[in-house]
C-alpha positions in Angstrom: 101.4 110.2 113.5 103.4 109.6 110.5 102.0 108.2 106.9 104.4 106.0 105.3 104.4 103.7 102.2 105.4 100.0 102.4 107.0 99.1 98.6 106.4 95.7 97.6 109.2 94.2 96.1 108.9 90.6 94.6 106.4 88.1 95.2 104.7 86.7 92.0 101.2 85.9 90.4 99.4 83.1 92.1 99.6 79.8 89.6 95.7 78.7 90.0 92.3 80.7 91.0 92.6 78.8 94.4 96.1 80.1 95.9 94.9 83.4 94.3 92.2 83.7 96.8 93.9 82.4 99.3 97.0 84.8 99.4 94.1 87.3 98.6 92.4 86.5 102.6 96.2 86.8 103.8 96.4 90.3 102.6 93.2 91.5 103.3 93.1 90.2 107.0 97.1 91.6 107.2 95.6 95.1 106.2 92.7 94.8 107.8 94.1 93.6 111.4 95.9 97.6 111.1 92.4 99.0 111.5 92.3 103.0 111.1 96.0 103.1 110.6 96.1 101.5 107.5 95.0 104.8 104.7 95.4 103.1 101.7 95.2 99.2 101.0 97.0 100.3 97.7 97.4 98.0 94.8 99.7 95.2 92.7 101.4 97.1 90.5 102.4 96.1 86.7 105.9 95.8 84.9 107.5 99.4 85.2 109.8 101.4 82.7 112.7 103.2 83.9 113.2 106.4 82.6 116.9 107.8 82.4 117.8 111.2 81.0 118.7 110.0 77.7 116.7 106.5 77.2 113.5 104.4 78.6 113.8 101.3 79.5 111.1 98.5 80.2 113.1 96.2 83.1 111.5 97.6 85.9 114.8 98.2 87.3 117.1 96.5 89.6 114.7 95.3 92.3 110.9 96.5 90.7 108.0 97.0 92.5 104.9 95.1 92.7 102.9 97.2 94.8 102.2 99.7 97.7 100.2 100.4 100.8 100.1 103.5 103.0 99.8 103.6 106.8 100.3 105.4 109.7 102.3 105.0 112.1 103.8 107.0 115.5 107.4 106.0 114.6 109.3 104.3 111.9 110.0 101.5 114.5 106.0 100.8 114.6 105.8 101.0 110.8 108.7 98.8 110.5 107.0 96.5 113.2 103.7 96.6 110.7 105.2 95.7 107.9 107.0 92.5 109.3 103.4 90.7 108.8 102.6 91.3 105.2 102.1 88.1 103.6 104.7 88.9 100.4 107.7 88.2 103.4 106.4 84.5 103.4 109.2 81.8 102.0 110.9 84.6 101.0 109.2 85.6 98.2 109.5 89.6 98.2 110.6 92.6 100.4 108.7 95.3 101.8 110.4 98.8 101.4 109.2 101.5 104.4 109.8 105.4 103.7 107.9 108.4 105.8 106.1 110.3 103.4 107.1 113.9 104.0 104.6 116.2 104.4 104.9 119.4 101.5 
């Protein structure tokens, strides 16, 4: 088995305390329906800087991230597969970006 992390891309801050917890349920039962093979429930992420070799700048870059999650999978297929539920897809609010994470 394989871990990999899924890179939110997108989404947005929930406008009341209400949808908060609501999209809150839809990630927690997303993460939760991958039992053991979900490592790391991970985090939102804040605004990032991107650091070039001769300035930093605080855009986040062309597509930034929101957050991550790490899971396992037996293939990128079944990771890919995974991923296709996560709530940030819904109405096309965000992307989910899937990479192995190579063992060192």
């Amino acid at each position: 088995m394989t871990k990999f992390i899924f890179a939110y891309h997108g989404g947005g801050v929930p406008e009341t305390p209400e949808e908060g917890a609501i999209q809150m349920a839809k990630w927690q039962s997303w993460l939760g329906g991958m039992g053991q093979q979900c490592h790391e429930e991970g985090a939102p992420v804040g605004l990032s800087k991107t650091v070039t070799a001769s300035s930093v700048q605080d855009n986040g870059g062309a597509n930034p991230l929101s957050g991550y999650s790490i899971v396992e999978a037996a293939s990128v297929e079944e990771a890919l597969e995974m991923a296709k539920g996560c709530p940030i897809l819904e109405n096309g609010a965000g992307t989910v970006e899937v990479a192995p994470i190579m063992e060192m």
